[in-house]
N, C-alpha and C positions, 0 to 999 in steps of 0.2 A: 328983422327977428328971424332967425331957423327956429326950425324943428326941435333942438335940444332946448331950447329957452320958454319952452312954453310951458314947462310946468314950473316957472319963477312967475306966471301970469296971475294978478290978485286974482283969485279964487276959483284958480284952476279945479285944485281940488273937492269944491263944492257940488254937490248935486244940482241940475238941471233945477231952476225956478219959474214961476211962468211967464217971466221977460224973455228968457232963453227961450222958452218953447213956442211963444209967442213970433220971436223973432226966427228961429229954425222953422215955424211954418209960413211965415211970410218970405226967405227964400225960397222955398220949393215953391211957393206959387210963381215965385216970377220967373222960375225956372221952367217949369210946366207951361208958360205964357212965350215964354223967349225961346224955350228950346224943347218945343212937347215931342215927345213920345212918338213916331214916326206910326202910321194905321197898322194893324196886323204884327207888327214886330215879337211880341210875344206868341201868337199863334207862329211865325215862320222859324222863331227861335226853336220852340217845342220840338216841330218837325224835324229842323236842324239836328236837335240833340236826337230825336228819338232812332234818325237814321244812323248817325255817325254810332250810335249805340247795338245797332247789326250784327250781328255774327254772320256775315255772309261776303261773298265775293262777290265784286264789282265791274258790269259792265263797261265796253268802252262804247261811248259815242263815237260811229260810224261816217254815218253819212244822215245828211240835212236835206232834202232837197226841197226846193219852192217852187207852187205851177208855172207855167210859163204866163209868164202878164202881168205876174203878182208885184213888180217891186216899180213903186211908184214913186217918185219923189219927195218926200218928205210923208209917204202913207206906210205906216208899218206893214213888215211882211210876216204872215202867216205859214208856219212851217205845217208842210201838210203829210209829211213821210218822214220818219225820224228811225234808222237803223241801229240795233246797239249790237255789240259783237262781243262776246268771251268762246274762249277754248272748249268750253262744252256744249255751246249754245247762240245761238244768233235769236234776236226780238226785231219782229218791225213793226211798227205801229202805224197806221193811216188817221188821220186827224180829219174830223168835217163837221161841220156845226150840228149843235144837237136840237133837238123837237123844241127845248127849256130855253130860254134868255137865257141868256150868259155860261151857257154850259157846251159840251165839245162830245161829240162820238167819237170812242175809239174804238178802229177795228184793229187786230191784233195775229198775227202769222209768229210759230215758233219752228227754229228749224233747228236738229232735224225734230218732224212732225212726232209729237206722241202729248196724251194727257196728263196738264199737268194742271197744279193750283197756283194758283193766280192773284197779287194783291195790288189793288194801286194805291198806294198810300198818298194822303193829303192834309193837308191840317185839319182838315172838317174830322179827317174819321178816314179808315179804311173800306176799300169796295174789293168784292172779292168776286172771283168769278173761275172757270175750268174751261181748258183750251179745249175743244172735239179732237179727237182720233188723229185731223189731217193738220193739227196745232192753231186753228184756228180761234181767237175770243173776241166778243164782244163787249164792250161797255158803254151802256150810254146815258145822254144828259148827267156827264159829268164835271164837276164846276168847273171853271178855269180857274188857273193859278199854279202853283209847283205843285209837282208829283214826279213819285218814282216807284217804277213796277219791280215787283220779289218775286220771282216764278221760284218755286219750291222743284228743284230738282236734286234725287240724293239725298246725301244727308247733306249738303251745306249748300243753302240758297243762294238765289243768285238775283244780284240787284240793280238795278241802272242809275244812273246819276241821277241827282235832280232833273228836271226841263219843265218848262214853262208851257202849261196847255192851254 
């Protein structure tokens, strides 16, 4: 049977009964059971949309680097220096465990040096913070997971990609 034949289906036309709805919630359970919902996907989504919804220019990822020792066989490696670069501005960030379980200090260097505001956006919520004079900022025991920083320079911000903290 296609598409076009289904309104010749006996009682196509009829409203929903409670065998129909009976049986439309017994597949979504076994759907939910077979194929659930992946953890956090609506929270990564949000942030997805809320960034791609921007008005601002976008950072390039730079440079990556990892300490020396760090990449071990089969043991994830932690990025510990992460450079972004646009035409008006360079961001680097240093990465190091925070005070908190499961959270990250970020130290932060803007070049060239001057005060600016500061957001790092995350699904939880935004943290906001202002570089000192010589474009330094700090953030800390902040959660791990994606984020992406907006330094407000100008009138049109400037944003970095996602990355995983």
């Amino acid at each position: 049977m296609d598409l076009t034949e289904l309104d010749d289906v006996l009682g196509g036309d009829e409203p929903l009964d409670r065998i129909d709805v009976a049986l439309l919630a017994r597949i979504a359970e076994l759907d939910a059971r077979l194929d659930p919902m992946p953890e956090g996907l609506v929270e990564r989504s949000r942030f997805a949309m809320t960034l791609a919804s921007l008005e601002a220019e976008v950072m390039e990822l730079q440079v990556v680097e990892a300490p020396a020792g760090s990449v071990r066989s089969g043991a994830p490696v932690e990025t510990r220096t992460i450079t972004f670069t646009h035409e008006r501005l360079t961001v680097m960030i240093a990465l190091s465990a925070g005070t908190e379980r499961g959270t990250v200090r970020v130290d932060g260097w803007l070049a060239p040096a001057e005060v600016l505001h500061i957001e790092l956006r995350l699904p939880e919520g935004t943290l906001t913070t202002r570089s000192d004079e010589d474009g330094r900022f700090v953030l800390d025991d902040v959660p791990r997971g994606p984020a992406s920083l907006l330094v407000r320079q100008g009138e049109t911000p400037v944003t970095t990609p996602v990355i995983e903290l």
